[in-house]
RONUFI-528032 format. One line per 2 residues: number of its first residue (from 0); their letters; for each residue y, x, z of C-alpha. Coordinates in steps of 0.5 Angstrom, whole numbers, always signed. Each point is the difference from the previous one (the first is absolute). Example, Ala and Ser with C-alpha at 12.3 -4.5 7.8 and 13.67 -1.06 7.14 Angstrom:
BEGIN
0) as) -9/+25/+16 | +7/+2/-2
***
This chain:
BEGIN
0) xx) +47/-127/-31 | -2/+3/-6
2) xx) -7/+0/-4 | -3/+4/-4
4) xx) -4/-2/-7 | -5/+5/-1
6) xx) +2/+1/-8 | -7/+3/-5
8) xx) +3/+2/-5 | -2/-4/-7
10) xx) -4/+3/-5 | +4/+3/-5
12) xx) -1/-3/-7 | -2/+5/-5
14) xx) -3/+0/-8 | -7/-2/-2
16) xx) -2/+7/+0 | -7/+4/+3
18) xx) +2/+4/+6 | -7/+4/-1
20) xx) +1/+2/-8 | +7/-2/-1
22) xx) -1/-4/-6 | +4/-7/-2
24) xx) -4/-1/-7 | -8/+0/+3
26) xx) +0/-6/+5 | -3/-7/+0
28) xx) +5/-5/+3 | -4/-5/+4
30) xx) +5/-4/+3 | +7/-2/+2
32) xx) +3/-4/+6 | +8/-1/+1
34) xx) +2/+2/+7 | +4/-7/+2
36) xx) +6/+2/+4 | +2/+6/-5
38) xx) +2/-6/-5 | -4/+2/-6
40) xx) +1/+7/-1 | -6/+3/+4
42) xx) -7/-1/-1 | -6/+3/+2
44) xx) -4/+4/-6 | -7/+1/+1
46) xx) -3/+5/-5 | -6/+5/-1
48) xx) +1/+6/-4 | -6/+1/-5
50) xx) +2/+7/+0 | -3/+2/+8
52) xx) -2/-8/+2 | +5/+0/+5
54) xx) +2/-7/+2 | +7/-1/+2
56) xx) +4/-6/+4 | +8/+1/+1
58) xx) +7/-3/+0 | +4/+1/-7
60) xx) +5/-3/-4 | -2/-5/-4
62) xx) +4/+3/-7 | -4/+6/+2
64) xx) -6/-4/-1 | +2/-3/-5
66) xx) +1/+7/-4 | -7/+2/+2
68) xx) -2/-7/-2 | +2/+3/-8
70) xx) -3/+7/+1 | -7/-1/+3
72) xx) -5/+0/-5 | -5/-4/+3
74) xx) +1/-6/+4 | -6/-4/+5
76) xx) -4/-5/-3 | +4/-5/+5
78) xx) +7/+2/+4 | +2/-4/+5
80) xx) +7/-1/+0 | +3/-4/+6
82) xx) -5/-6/+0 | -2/+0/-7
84) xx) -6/+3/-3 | +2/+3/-6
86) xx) -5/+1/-7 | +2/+1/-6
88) xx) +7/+1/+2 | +0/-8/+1
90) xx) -1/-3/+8 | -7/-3/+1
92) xx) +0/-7/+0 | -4/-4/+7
94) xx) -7/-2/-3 | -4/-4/+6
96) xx) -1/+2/+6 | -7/+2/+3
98) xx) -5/+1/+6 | -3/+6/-1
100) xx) -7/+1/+4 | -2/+7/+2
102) xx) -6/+1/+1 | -4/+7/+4
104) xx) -5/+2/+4 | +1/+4/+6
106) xx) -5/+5/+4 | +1/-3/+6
108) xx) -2/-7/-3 | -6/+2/-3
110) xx) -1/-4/-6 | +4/-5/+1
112) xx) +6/-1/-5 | +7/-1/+3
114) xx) +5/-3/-3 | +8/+0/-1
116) xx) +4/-5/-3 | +7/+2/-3
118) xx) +5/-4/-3 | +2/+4/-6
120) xx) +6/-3/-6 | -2/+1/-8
122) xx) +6/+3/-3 | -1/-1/-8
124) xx) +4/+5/-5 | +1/-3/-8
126) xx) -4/+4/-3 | -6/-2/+4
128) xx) +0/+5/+6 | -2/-3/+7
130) xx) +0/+3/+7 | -1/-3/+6
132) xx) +5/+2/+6 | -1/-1/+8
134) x) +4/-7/+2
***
């Protein structure tokens, strides 16, 4: 007997680039995440060109990246690399966790406040920034 495997062909890796202007130097880089079974050489790369706002997500070589981490002109207030949380260049440190309550009203319930509680983390930065995350 023999199987066939259907075989979708991965997604090429490519430099982080905007596929709408063409431009390399007018992005905002927002995160990066290893791809675990390419042992460190792909990532994933999101980034947002400043030129036309087009926002994008793909495979790439991590040295690419890394190349396009020293040409970019600006950079997100927050990157997030792997699991951490960069700011300031350095990994934000846990705080405290929190229980966020929002609360809302609904057209259906009249006046009534309705309310959703949300476990969030307190991420701190050295030089005081704080940025609450979903947990």
């Amino acid at each position: 007997m023999s199987f066939q495997y259907s075989r979708r062909p991965l997604p090429q890796p490519r430099q982080p680039q905007c596929e709408a202007c063409g431009t390399e130097h007018q992005l905002t880089i927002h995160a990066i995440t290893a791809i675990g079974a390419a042992g460190g050489d792909l990532v994933t790369v999101s980034y947002t060109c400043n030129d036309c706002n087009l926002f994008q997500e793909h495979t790439a070589y991590a040295t690419d990246v890394a190349a396009a981490l020293n040409q970019v002109r600006w950079m997100a207030k927050v990157i997030i690399f792997g699991d951490d949380y960069i700011h300031c260049g350095f990994p934000m440190e846990e705080a405290e966790f929190e229980v966020e309550r929002l609360c809302y009203r609904s057209s259906r319930t009249g006046r009534s406040l309705n309310a959703v509680s949300l476990p969030t983390r307190v991420l701190r930065c050295h030089c005081g920034f704080q940025l609450e995350v979903p947990e």
